[in-house]
N, C-alpha and C positions, 0 to 999 in steps of 0.2 A: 438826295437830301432828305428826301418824306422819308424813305425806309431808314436810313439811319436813326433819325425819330426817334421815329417808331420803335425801332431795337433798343435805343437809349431807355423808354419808356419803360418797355417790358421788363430790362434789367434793372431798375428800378424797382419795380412793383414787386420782381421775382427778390429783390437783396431786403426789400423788407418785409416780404411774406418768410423767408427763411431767417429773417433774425425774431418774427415774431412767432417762429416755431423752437425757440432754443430751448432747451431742455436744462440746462446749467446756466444760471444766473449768475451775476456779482452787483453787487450793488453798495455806496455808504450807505446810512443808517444816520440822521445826527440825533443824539440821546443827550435831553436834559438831564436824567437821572444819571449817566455816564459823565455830563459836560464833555461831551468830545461826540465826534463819528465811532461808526464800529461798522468795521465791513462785513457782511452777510451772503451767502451765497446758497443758491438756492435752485433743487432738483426736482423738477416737474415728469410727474410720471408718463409711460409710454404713448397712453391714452388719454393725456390731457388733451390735447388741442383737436382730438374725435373725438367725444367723448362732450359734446360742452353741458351736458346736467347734470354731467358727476360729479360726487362730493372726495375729498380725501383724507387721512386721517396725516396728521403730521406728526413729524419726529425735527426734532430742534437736536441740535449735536453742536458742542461744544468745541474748542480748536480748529474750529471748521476752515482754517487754511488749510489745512492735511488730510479732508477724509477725502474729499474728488480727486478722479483721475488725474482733474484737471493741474494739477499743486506737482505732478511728474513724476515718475520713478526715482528719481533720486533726493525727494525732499525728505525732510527730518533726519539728514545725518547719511541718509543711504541708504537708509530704511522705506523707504517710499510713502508714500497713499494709502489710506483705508481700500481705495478703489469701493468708496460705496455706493456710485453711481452702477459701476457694472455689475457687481454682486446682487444690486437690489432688481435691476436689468434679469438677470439670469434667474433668480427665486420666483420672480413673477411670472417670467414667461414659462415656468416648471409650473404653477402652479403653490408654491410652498409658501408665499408670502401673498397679502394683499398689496395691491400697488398705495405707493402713499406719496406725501409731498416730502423733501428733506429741508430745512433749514439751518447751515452751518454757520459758526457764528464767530470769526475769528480771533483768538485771544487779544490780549493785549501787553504790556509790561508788566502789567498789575495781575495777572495771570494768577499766580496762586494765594494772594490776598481776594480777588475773585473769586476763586473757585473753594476755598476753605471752608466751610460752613461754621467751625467752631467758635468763627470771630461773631457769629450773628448772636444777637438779645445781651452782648455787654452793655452796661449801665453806660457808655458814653453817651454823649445826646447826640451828636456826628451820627451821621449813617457808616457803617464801616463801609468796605469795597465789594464784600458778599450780600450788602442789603443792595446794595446801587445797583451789582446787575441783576439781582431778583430782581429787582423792578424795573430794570429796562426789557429782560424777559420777558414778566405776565403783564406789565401797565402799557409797554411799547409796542413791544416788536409783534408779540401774537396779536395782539388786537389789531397793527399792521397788515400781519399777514391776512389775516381771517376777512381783512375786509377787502385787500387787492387780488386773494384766489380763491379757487373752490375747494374750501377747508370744510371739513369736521374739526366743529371747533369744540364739542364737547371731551372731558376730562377722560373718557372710556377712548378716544379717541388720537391724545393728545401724549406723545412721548415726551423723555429727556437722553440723551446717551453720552457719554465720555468714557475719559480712561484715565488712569493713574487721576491725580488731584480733580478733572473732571468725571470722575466715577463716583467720589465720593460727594463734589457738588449733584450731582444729576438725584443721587438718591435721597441729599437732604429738600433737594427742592420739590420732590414729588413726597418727602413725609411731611416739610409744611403745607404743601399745598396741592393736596390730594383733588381739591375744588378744580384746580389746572392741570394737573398732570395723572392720567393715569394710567402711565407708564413710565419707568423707567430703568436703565441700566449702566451696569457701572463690568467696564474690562479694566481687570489690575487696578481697581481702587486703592489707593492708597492710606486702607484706613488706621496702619501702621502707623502716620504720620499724624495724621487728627484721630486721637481716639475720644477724643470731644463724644461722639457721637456713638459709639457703643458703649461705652464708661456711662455718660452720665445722660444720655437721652435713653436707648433704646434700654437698658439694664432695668434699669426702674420703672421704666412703662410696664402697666396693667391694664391697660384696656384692651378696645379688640382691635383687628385686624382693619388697616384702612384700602380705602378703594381703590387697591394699585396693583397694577402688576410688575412683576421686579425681577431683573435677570442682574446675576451678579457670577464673575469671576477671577481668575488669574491662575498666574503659570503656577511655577515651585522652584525657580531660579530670576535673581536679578542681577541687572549690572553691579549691585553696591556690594552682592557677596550675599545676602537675603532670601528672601524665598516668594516674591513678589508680591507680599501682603498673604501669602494662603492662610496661614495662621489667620490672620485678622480678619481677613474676607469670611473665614469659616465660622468665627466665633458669632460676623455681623449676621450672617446666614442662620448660622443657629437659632439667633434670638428672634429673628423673624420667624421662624417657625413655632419656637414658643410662643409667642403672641399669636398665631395662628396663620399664617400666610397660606397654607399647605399649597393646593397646585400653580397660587398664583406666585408663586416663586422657584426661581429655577437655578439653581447653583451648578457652576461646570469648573472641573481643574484640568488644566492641561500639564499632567504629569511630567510628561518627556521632551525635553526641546528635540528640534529634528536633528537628524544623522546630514552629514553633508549629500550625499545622494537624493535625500529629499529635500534641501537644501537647494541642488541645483534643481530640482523639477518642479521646484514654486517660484523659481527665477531669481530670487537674490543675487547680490551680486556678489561675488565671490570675495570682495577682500573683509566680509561683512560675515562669511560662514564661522569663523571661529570664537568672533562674540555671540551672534546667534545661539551657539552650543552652549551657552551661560550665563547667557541672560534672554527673558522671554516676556519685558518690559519695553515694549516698541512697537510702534507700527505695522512691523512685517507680522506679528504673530496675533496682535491686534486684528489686521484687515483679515489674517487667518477663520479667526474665531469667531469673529463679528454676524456671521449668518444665523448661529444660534440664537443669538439676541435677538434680530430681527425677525425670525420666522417664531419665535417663543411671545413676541410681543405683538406682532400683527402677522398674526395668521390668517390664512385663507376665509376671504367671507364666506360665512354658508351659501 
């Protein structure tokens, strides 16, 4: 009877020393500025739990039911996972990225009323749906975070990242608020669709370069027939550089979608290769490409 106990105890002690080692979080969120929950999910680098007087820089990602592992190979259509847990895994342990915190941050219905930037500064007196999660982003959830782990919570330290309609949020949230973010990136922005933001912000701006660093790109094929914003991304690219971005900005095209041979050697799943070959607006090319961004915006500490 004592040693059974006893075994009980230890398996006890052991089931919550290893759930207080998880590395991939989930958690609600309840947000006044949202009036609702938002679920959050949340990646603790290799070294956290050794490590306990380290600091880390954080990256907030948007859609964040689809970047982990954890969301499966067959979520978004069949397109899978960013797999940003294992990619970020792999860069650190190379050496090519510093380790950092991720927090994903899962859409909602209101998704591209969210994510829009163009709705922001109308004369409504209403908060649109792009001020509400600005503000459950930098009034909530970072001050959240920054106070339950061991964040660098300064702006040199502090990403944003999406894709399509979250690429073009992520970059307007680090041009208003360079104070909180400075970083960010945008894969296949979708700035075809809001040109709100190169039209009538960035064109006319004349002053200097703000304190960001900024990874932007896209394919040259989309599912609509398109060319995955390259056009637009280039032009948004451009004007950053005229304003003066230089090396803090880093513009990448991915030319060619893949051939089916390499197609099966990245694992897709096969009834998925002949959209693949024509459109490069998805997940699978997204998780593809996604290292560049991370290794351009948290590079190795000296």
């Amino acid at each position: 009877m004592r040693r059974t106990v006893i075994l009980l105890f230890f398996a006890t002690v052991m089931a919550q020393f290893s759930r207080a080692e998880e590395r991939l979080l989930t958690r609600p969120i309840n947000s006044p500025s949202l009036n609702s929950a938002r679920t959050i999910r949340i990646y603790l680098p290799p070294s956290y739990y050794g490590e306990l007087k380290r600091r880390y820089p954080v990256l907030y990602l948007h859609d964040g039911q689809n970047v982990f592992s954890s969301a499966g190979t067959n979520a978004c259509f069949g397109w899978g996972n960013w797999e940003l847990d294992t990619t970020v895994d792999e860069l650190c342990k190379a050496g090519r990225m510093e380790e950092i915190i991720m927090v994903g941050v899962d859409s909602s219905a209101s998704r591209v009323a969210e994510y829009w930037g163009s709705h922001h500064g109308t004369n409504s007196a209403a908060n649109t749906e792009f001020e509400k999660y600005d503000s459950f982003l930098i009034q909530e959830l970072k001050p959240k975070i920054d106070s339950e782990y061991r964040t660098k919570s300064e702006p040199k330290h502090t990403g944003v990242m999406g894709s399509s309609m979250g690429g073009i949020c992520s970059i307007i949230l680090a041009w208003d608020h360079p104070e909180v973010f400075g970083r960010a990136a945008s894969l296949s922005g979708a700035f075809q669709v809001d040109t709100n933001f190169l039209q009538d912000i960035l064109r006319p701006y004349h002053g200097n370069a703000k304190p960001t660093r900024l990874y932007l790109d896209s394919g040259a094929v989309d599912f609509t027939g398109g060319d995955d914003g390259r056009r637009s991304t280039e032009a948004v690219a451009k004007e950053f550089e005229r304003i003066g971005w230089g090396k803090e900005l880093m513009h990448y095209v991915d030319e060619k979608p893949l051939a089916p041979a390499e197609l099966e050697k990245a694992g897709l799943r096969r009834d998925k290769w002949s959209e693949a070959q024509t459109s490069q607006h998805n997940e699978f090319y997204w998780r593809l490409r996604v290292w560049r961004a991370l290794t351009f915006l948290f590079p190795p500490a000296k």
